[in-house]
DOBA-824716 format. One record per residue (C-alpha): residue number from 1; residue in three letters; x, y, z. Coordinates in steps of 0.1 Angstrom, whole numbers, m for minus. Each point is the difference from the previous one (the first is absolute). Layout:
<pts>
PT   k   r    px    py    pz
PT NUM ALA     X     Y     Z
...
</pts>
This chain:
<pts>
PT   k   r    px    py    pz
PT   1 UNK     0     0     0
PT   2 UNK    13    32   m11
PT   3 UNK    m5    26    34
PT   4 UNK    m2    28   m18
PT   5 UNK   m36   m12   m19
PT   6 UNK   m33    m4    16
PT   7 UNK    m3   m35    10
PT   8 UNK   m14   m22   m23
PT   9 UNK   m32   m21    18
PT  10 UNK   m20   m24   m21
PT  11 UNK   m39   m11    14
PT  12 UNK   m15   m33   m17
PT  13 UNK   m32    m1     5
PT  14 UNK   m26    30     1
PT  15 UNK   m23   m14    30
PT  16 UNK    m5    12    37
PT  17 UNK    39   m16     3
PT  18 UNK    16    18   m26
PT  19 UNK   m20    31     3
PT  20 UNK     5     6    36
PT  21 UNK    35    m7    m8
PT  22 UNK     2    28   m21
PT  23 UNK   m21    20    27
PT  24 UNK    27    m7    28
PT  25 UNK    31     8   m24
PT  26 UNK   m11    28   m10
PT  27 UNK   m14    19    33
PT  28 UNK    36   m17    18
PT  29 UNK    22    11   m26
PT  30 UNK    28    29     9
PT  31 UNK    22    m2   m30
PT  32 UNK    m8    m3   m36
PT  33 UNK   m12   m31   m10
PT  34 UNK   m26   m14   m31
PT  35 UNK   m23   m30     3
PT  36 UNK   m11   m17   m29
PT  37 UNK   m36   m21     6
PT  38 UNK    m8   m28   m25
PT  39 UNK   m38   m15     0
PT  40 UNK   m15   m21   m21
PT  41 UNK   m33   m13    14
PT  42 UNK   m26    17    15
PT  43 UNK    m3    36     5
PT  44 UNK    28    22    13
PT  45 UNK    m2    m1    38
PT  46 UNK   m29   m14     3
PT  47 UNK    13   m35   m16
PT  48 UNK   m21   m29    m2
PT  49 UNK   m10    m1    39
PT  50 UNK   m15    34     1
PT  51 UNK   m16     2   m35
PT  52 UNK   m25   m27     6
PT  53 UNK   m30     0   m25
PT  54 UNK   m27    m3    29
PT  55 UNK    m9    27    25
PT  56 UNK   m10   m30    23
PT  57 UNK    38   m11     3
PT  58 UNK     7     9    31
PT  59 UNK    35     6    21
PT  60 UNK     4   m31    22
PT  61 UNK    17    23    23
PT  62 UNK   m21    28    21
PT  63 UNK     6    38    m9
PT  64 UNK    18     4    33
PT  65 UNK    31   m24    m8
PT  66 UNK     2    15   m38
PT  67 UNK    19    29     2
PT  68 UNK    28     3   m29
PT  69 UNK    24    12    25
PT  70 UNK    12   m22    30
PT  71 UNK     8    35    23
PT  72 UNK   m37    10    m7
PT  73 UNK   m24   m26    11
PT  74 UNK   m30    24    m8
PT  75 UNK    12    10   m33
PT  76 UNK   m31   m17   m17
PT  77 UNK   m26     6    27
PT  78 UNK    13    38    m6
PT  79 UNK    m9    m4   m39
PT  80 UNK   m32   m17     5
PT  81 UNK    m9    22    22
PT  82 UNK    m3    31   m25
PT  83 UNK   m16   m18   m26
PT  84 UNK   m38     7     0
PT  85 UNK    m9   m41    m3
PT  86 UNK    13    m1    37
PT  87 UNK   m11    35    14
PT  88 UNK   m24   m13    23
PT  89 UNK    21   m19    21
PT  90 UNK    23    m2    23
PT  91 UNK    40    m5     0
PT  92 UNK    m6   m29    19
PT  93 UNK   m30   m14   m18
PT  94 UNK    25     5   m35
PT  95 UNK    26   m18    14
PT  96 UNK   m26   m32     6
PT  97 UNK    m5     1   m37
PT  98 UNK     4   m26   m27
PT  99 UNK     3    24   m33
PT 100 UNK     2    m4   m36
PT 101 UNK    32    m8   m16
PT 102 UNK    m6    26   m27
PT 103 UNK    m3    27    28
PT 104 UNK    34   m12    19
PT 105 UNK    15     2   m39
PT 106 UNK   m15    37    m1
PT 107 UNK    21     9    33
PT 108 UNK    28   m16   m15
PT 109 UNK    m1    20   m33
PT 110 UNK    m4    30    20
PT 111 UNK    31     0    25
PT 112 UNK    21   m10   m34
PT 113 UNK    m9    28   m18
PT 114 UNK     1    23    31
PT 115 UNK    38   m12     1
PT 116 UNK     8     5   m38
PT 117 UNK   m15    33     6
PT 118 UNK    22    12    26
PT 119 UNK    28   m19   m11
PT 120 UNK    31    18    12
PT 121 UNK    27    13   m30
PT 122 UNK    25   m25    12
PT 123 UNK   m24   m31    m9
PT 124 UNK   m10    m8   m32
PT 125 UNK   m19   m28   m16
PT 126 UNK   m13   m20   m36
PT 127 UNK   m26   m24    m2
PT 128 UNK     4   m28   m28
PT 129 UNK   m30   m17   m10
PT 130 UNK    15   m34    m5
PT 131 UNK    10   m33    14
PT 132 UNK    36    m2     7
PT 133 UNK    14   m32   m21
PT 134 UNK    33     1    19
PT 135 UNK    24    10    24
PT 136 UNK    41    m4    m5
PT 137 UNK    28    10    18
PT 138 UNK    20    32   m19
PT 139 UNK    32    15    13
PT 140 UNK   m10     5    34
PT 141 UNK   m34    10    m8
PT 142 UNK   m34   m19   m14
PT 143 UNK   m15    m3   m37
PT 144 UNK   m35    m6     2
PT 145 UNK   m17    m3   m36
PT 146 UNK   m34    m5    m6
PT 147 UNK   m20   m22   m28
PT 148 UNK     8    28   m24
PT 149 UNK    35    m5     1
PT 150 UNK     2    35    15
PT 151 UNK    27     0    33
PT 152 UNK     4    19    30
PT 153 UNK    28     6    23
PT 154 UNK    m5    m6    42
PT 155 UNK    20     5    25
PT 156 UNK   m24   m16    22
PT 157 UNK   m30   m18    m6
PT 158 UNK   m35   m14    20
PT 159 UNK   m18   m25   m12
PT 160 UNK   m34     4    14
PT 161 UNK   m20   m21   m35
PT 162 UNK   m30   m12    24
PT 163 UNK   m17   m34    m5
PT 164 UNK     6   m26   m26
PT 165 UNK   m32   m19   m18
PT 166 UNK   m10   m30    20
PT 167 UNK    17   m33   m12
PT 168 UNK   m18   m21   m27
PT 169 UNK   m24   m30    12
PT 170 UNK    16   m33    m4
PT 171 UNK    30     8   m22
PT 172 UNK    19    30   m14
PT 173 UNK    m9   m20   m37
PT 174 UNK   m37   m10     3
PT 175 UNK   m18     8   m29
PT 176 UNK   m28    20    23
PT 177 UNK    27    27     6
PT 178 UNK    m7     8   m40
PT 179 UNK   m37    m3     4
PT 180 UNK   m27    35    m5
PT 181 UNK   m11   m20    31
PT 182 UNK    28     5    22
PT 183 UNK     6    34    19
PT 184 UNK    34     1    16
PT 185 UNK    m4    35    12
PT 186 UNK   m26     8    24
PT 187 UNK     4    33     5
PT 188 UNK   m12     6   m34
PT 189 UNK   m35    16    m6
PT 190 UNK    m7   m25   m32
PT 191 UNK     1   m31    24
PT 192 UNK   m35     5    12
PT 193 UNK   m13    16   m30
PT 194 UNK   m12   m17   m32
PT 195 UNK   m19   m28    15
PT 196 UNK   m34   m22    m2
PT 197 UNK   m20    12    24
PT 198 UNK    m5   m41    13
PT 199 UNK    29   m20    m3
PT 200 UNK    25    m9    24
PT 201 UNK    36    20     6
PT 202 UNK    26   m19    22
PT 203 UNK    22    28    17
PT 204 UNK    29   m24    16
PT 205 UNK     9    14    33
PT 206 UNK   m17     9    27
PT 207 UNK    19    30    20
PT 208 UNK    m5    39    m7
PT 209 UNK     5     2   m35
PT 210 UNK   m30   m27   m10
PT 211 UNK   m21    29    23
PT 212 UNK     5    22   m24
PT 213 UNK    m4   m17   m29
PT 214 UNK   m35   m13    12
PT 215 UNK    m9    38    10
PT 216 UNK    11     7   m34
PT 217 UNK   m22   m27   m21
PT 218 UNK   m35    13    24
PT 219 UNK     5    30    m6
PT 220 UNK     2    m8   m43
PT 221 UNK   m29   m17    10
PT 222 UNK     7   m39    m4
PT 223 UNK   m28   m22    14
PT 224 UNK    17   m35    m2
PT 225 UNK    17   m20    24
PT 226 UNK    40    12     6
PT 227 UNK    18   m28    13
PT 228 UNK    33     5    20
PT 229 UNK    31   m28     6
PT 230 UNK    24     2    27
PT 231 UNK    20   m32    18
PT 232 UNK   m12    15    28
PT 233 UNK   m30    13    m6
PT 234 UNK     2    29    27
PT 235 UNK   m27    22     8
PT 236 UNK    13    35    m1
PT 237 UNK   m11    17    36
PT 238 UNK   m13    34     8
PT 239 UNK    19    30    16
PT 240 UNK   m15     2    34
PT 241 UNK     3    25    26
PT 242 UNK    29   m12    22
PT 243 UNK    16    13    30
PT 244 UNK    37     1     0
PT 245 UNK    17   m34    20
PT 246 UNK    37     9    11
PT 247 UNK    m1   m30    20
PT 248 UNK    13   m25   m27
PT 249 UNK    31    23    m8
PT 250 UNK     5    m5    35
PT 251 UNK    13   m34    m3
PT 252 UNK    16     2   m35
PT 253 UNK    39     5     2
PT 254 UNK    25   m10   m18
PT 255 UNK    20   m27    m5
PT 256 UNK   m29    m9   m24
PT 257 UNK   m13   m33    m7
PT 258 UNK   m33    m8   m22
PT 259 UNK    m8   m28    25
PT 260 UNK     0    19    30
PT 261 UNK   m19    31   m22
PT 262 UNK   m24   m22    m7
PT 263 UNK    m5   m14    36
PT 264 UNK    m3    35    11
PT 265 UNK   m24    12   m26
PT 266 UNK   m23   m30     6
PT 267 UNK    m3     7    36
PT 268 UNK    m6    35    m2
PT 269 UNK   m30   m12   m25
PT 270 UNK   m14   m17    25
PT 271 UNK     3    25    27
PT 272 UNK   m19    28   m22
PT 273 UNK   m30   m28   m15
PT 274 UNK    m1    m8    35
PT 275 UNK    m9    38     7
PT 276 UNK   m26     0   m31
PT 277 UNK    31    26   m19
PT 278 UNK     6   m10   m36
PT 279 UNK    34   m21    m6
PT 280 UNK    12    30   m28
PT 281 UNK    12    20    28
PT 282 UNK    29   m22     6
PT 283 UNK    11    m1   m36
PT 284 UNK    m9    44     1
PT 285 UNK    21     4    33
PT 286 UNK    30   m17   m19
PT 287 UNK    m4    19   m30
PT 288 UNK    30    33    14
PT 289 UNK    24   m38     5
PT 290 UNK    m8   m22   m32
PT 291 UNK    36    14   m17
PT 292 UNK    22    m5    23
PT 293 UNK   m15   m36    10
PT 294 UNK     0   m11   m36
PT 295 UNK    37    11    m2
PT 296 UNK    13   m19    30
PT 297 UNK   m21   m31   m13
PT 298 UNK    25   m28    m8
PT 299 UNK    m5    m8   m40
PT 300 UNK   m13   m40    13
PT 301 UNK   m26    20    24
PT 302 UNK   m14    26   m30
PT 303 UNK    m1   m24   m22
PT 304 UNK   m26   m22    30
PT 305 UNK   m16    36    m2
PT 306 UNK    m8    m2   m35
PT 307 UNK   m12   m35     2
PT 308 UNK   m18    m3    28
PT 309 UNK    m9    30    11
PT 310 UNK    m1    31   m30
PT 311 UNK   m34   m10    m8
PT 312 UNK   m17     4    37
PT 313 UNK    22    31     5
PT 314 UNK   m18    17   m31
PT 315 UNK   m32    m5     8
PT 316 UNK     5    17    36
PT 317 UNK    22    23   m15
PT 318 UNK   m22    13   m29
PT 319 UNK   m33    11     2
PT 320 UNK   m27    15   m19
PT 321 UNK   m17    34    13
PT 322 UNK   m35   m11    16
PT 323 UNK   m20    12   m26
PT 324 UNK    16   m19   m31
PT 325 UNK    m1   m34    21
PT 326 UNK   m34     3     5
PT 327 UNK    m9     5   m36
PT 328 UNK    24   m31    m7
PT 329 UNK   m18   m21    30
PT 330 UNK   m34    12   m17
PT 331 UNK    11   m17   m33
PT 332 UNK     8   m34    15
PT 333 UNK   m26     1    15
PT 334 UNK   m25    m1   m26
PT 335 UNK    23   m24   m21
PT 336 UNK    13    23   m27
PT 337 UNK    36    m2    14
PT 338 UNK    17   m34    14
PT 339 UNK    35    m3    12
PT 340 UNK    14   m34    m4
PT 341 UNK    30   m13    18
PT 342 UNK    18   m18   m18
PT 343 UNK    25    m9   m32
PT 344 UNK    m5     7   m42
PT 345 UNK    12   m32   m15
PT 346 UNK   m10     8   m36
PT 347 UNK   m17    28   m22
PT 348 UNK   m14    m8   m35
PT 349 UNK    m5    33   m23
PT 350 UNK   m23     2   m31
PT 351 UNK   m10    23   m16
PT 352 UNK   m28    19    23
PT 353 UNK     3   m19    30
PT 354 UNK    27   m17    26
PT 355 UNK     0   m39    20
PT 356 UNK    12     5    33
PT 357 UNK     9   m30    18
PT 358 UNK     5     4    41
PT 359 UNK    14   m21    28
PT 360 UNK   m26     7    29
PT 361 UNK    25     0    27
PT 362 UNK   m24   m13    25
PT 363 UNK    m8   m28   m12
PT 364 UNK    21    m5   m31
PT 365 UNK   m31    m3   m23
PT 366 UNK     4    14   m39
PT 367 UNK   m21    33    m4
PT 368 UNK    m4    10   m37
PT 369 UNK   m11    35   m13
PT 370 UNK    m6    14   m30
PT 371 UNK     9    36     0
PT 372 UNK     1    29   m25
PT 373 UNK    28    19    15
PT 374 UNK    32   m12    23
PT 375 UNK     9    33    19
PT 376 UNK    34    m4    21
PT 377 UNK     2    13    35
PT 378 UNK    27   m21    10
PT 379 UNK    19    31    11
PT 380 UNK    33    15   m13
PT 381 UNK    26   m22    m8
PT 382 UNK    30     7    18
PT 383 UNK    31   m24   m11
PT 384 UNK    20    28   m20
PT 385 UNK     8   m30   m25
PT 386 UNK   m36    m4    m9
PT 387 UNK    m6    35    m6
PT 388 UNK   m11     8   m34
PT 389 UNK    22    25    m3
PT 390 UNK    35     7   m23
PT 391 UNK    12    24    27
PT 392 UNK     3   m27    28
PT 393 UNK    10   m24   m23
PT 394 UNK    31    18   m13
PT 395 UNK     8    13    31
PT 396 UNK     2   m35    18
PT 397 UNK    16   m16   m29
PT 398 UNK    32    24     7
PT 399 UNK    m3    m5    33
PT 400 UNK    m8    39    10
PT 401 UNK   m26   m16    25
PT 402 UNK   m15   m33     8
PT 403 UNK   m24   m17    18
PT 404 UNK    m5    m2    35
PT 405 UNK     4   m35    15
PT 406 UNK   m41    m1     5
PT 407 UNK    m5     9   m36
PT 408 UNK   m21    25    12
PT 409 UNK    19    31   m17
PT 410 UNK    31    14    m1
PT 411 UNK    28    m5    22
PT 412 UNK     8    32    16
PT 413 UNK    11    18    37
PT 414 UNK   m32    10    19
PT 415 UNK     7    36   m15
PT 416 UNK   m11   m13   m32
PT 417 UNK    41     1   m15
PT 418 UNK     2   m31   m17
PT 419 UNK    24   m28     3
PT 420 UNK    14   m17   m35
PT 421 UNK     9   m30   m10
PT 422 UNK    33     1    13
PT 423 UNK   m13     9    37
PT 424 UNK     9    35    m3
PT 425 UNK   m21    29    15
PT 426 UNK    m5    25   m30
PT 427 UNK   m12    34    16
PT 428 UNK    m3    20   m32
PT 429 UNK   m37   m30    m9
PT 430 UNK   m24    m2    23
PT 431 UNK   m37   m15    m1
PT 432 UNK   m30     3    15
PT 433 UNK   m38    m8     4
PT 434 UNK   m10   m37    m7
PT 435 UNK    42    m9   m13
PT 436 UNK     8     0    38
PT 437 UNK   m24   m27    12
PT 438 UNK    27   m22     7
PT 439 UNK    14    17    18
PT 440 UNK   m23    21    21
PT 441 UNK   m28   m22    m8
PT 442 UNK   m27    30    12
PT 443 UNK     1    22   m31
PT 444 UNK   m24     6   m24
PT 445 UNK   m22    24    24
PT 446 UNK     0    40     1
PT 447 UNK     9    m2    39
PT 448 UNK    40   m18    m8
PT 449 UNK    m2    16   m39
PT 450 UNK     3    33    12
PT 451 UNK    28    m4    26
PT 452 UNK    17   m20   m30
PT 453 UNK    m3    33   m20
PT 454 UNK    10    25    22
PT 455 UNK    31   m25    17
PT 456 UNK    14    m4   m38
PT 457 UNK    m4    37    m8
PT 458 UNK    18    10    29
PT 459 UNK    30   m31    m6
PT 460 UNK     7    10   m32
PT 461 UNK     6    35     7
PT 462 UNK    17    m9    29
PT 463 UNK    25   m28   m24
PT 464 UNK     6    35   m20
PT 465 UNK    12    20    25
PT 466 UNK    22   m26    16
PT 467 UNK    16    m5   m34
PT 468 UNK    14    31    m1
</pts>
């Protein structure tokens, strides 16, 4: 890096990650620096999250613990408060509030352009419309170039690129992949458009994106059955309100050891059903401590975790605002939605319509369907060798980063600075968001994203100064 130039930061990804990224660098900034952002999905800011196609898709998270900035816990109660839709109540009464995704992306859009606005002289930006193809080491510095061929120069770079599609059903090479049938993205507006009012749609996966997706298909008015696969076939449970419970952080120190965790957790479930509380307030109370347990996890006890245990901890650990699991209650109910536990063994196509063959896991019987679309709400993939992209490809056959040993993203410090393939800490790359899963494990939610996007903002100008 020449010291005499404004220091050369690179953002991939245009999301609440890389946004706020650029928010942090540019209001921490004291010498002359320029960021360069690079999006290719979704809006600007916004990203796929925040951009949602429904005004029924709500925040999973209540307006009090949304604020964009960690030092400001009311930051988004503030907002809310001003707008006219929420001018009848209460700070307090705000804070309770499950809102709209679309109106969480509005806030978002506003503190970005409030910051490029009164960007200070020293800081300067570009925003590049395009997916970058690659990143390769030059002379001390970074080339990213993009599916144009056209390249950049970095000093430093975040790579904040969100969530990957869900993993294909079956195989990476079943023919249903190629299918009008098939919808691998379900973020996407066109997957519950475009159908018969009365045939089946299997949606496999059960967790928060299927919520969605069936919000999505009643509101475009579809009238058939929807059908949803899981192995485990997990009910998705309601936000409730819960009164704090310090008294199992009590008793969790380190060294730590999943078996004795899990002794600890089960008894302090016992002691709070036995007290007619709700068992979520053990998983909520160890919410400010999930990092820093994961990280001291031996490998042979997180990998038990993911086995044994990942699937229970989700279901405490995400839940659906109280009005939206009613609605979804509502449709079991009357038989227009049933969730299935257990396993796809095969999928026929044709032309207009799908064979679905399941493995009931309770009692091992064969169900068959016939279904017009196949929706998947598996979740993100996160092995960084699955992704479908040419970026992590390239970049992990050259060895600038690799995998984690969980295969659950990339391998990197808990700063985000990745770690390549020959073990060494690289502090001019860092990740964040989803790509540090393995390694955090809680990360994907607005509460860690946001310290994750101030911490690396402030690290990178920090790595500046201290190589002078």
């Amino acid at each position: 890096m020449n010291l005499k130039s404004p220091l050369s930061i690179a953002i991939v990804g245009g999301g609440f990650c890389g946004s706020m990224s650029l928010v942090h660098l540019a209001r921490k900034a004291q010498t002359k620096i320029h960021i360069t952002i690079f999006y290719k999905a979704g809006p600007l800011v916004r990203g796929t999250a925040f951009s949602t196609y429904s005004v029924e898709h709500l925040l999973n998270v209540a307006a009090k613990n949304m604020s964009a900035f960690p030092e400001q816990a009311n930051h988004f109660v503030e907002w809310l408060s001003n707008k006219s839709d929420y001018s009848g109540l209460t700070k307090e009464e705000i804070g309770k509030l499950y809102v709209p995704r679309n109106v969480f992306g509005s806030y978002l859009e506003e503190i970005w352009n409030h910051t490029l606005s009164e960007m200070a002289q020293h800081v300067s930006y570009s925003i590049i419309n395009s997916e970058v193809s690659s990143i390769t080491s030059k002379g001390g510095m970074y080339e990213l170039t993009t599916r144009e061929g056209k390249s950049f120069d970095a000093d430093k770079i975040i790579i904040a690129s969100g969530n990957q599609l869900p993993r294909a059903p079956l195989h990476d090479n079943h023919p249903i992949i190629n299918s009008p049938l098939y919808f691998p993205n379900p973020w996407d507006e066109n997957c519950v458009t475009g159908l018969r009012e009365h045939e089946p749609v299997l949606i496999i996966g059960t967790g928060l994106t299927m919520v969605d997706v069936v919000i999505g298909l009643t509101e475009n008015n579809f009238n058939g059955k929807i059908i949803c696969v899981s192995p485990k076939g997990f009910h998705i449970l309601p936000h409730r309100v819960l009164e704090p419970y310090p008294d199992f952080l009590e008793e969790i120190k380190p060294p730590y050891e999943l078996g004795k965790l899990f002794r600890i957790f089960r008894k302090h479930i016992r002691l709070v059903k036995a007290s007619n509380r709700s068992g979520e307030i053990v998983v909520d109370a160890l919410r400010s401590r999930t990092q820093e347990v994961w990280q001291a996890l031996s490998l042979p006890d997180r990998k038990k975790f993911m086995t044994h245990v990942r699937h229970l901890w989700g279901v405490a650990r995400h839940r659906l605002p109280a009005t939206v699991f009613e609605r979804i209650q509502a449709l079991i109910k009357t038989g227009k939605l049933e969730i299935l536990a257990g396993r796809i063994i095969s999928i026929e196509t044709g032309e207009k319509m799908a064979g679905i063959s399941i493995k009931n896991k309770k009692n091992s019987d064969i169900n068959t369907f016939t279904v017009q679309r196949i929706i998947n709400c598996t979740g993100p993939e996160s092995d960084p060798v699955r992704f479908k992209s040419k970026l992590f490809s390239q970049m992990l056959q050259d060895g600038l980063i690799c995998c984690d040993e969980m295969q659950l993203g990339i391998l990197a410090k808990p700063d985000g600075s990745i770690i390549d393939a020959g073990g060494n800490n690289n502090k001019d790359i860092y990740v964040i968001g989803s790509l540090l899963r393995g390694t955090l494990w809680e990360t994907t939610a607005v509460p860690e994203l946001r310290v994750q996007a101030e911490h690396t903002a402030v690290q990178i100008l920090a790595d500046k100064i201290s190589e002078k």
